[in-house]
N, C-alpha and C positions, 0 to 999 in steps of 0.2 A: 792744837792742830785741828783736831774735828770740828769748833768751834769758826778757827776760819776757813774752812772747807765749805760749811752750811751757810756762811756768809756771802761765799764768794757765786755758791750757786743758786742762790736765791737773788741776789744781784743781776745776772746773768738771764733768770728767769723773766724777771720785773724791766729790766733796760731793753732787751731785746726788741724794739721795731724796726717795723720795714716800710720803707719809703714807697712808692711805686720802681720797680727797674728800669722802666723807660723815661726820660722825660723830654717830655714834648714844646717847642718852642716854636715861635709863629713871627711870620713879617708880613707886609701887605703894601703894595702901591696901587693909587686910585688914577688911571685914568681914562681910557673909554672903556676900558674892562679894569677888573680887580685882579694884579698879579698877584699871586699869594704864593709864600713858601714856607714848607714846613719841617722839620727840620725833629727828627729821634734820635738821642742817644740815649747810650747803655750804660747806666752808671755801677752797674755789677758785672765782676768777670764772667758771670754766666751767659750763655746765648741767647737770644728771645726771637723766636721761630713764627713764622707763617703772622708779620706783623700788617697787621689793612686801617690807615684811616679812615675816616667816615668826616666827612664836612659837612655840617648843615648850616644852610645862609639862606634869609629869606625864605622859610620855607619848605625849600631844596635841599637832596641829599645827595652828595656828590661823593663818591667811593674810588678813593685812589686805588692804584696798582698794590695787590700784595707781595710784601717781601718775602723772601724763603727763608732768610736769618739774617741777625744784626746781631754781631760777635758781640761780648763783652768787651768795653770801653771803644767800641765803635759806634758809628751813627753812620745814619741816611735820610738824605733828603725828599724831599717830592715838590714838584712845581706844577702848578694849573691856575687857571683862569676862572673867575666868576661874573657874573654881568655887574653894572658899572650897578650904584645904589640908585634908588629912585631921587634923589634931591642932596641936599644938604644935611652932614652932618654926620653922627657916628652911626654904624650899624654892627650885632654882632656876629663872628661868627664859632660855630662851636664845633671844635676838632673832639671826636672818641676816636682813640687809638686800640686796636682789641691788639693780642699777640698770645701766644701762649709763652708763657714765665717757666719759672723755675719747677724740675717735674713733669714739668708739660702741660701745666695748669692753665686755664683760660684765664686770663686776666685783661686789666686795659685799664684805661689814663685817660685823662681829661682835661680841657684847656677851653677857655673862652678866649679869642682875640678880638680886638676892636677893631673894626676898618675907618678908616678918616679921611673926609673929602676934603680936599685942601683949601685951606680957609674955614672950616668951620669951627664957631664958638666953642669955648669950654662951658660944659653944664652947671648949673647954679646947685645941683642936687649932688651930695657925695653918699656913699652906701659904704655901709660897714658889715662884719659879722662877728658874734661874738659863737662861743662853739663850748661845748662838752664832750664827756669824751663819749663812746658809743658801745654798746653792748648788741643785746636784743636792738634795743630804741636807743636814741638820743635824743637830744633838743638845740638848736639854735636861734639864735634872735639875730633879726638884719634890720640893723638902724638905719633911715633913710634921711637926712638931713638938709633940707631948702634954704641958702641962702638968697633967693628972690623973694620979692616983695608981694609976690601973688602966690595965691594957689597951684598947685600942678600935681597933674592926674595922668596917673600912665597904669604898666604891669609890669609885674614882677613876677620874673622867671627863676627858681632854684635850679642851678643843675650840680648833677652827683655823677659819678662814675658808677659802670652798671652793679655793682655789687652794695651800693645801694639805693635809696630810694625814697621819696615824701609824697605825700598827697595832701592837695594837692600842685602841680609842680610850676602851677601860674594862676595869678591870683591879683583881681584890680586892686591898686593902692593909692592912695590920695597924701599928699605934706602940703601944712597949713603954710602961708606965709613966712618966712622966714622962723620955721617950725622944724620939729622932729617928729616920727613918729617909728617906733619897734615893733616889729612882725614876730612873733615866734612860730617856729619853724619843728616839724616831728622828722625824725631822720629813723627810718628805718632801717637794720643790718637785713641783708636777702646774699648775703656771700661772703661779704669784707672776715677776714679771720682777727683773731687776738696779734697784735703788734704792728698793725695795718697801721699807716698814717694815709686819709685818703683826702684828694680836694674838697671842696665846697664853694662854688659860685653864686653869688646873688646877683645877678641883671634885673637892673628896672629901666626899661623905656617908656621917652615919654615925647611930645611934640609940642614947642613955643615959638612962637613967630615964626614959621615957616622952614623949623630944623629941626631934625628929627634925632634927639641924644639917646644916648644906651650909655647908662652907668653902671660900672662895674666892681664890685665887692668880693673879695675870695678871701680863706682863711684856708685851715685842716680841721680835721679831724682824726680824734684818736682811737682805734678800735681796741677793746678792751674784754676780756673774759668774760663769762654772765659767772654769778655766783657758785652756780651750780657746778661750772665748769672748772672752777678754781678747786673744786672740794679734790679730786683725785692727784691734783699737784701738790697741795697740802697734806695728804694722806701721805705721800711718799716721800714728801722730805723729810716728813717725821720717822717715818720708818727707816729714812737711811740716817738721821741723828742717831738713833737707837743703834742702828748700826754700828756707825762708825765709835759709838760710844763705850761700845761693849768690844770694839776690837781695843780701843786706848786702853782700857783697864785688864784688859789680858794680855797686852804686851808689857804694861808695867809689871803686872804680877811675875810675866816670865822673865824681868828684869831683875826681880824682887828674888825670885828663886835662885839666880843663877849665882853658880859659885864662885866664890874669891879667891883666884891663882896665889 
């Protein structure tokens, strides 16, 4: 009995993450302006208060209306307008959702979406990410891959949600001829807690014949204890083994004692 007791909550310790509460979904049509919508829900029963995107495109940082609450397992929408892209091809734009969570905690979410002018090529370039999990620091690699037969030279943009953070967060990158080439990447904790699962974006844009692509890579990331921080949850399992160990042998004993009618 004590035995899967200690199992169960050690289990319980170790499985426990959390997703982000909100999650954010994105649409987009191109024609003399960029309609965009965007679209939170609440994938926990809990409420998530005082919620404000932030849009940045080209540049620009556009701040929708803040919400006063978005219930558990509801959503809400937002619609607005962005100027039309300079030319052909994809461009990105990147939604941070702030709200305060569970407690009343500051929290917030993140989203890259693609805009697409109609008619334009698909990239020769694909982006990958590979990921670790995160403490203090982490580490990630984002593989960039050319299937064109030439050289291509753009930049490459990480982004993270605020709680955490790389330097730094753009950086010129060059793929050989029908080539690969891996970036690694330092992912610093500045908030993210133990059981956090948080985004990870790699964009790399770049310009060939007169179109201008943004390729996109996302994976997660898993936030995990530091050493140090495990040592007091270790400390107290073991004291409640001891516990519960020393209650088992004193209820057999008083089993052992008891008299036969």
């Amino acid at each position: 009995m004590p035995r899967a007791a200690i199992a169960l909550l050690v289990g319980a310790a170790v499985a426990g993450s959390a997703a982000a509460q909100l999650r954010v979904e994105a649409e987009s049509h191109v024609a003399d302006e960029v309609a965009l919508r965007l679209r939170a829900t609440n994938t926990t029963p809990e409420a998530a208060r005082d919620v404000v995107p932030e849009v940045v495109y080209r540049h620009r940082t556009v701040v929708a209306d803040r919400v006063e609450v978005i219930d558990g397992g509801a959503a809400h929408e937002w619609r607005t307008t962005l100027p039309a892209p300079p030319g052909p091809g994809t461009f990105p734009v990147i939604v941070r959702l702030r709200y305060a969570g569970r407690n009343g905690q500051a929290r917030s979410d993140l989203l890259v979406h693609l805009v697409r002018t109609p008619g334009a090529p698909p990239p020769d370039v694909q982006a990958t990410i590979a990921t670790e999990p995160v403490s203090r620091l982490g580490h990630a690699v984002v593989t960039l891959e050319n299937a064109a037969p030439a050289q291509v030279a753009g930049r490459l943009v990480v982004a993270l949600p605020g709680d955490l953070r790389t330097d730094p967060e753009s950086r010129a990158a060059e793929v050989g001829a029908s080539g690969r080439v891996s970036l690694p990447i330092v992912v610093e904790n500045v908030g993210a807690r133990p059981g956090d699962v948080r985004p990870i974006f790699a964009l790399f844009e770049y310009d060939l014949d007169g179109t201008h692509h943004a390729v996109l890579g996302e994976a997660t990331l898993a936030v995990v204890g530091r050493a140090g921080e495990l040592r007091p949850l270790l400390v107290g399992l073991a004291a409640l083994v001891v516990a519960l160990s020393t209650l088992a042998l004193a209820l057999r004993g008083a089993r052992a004692r008891r008299p036969v009618p």
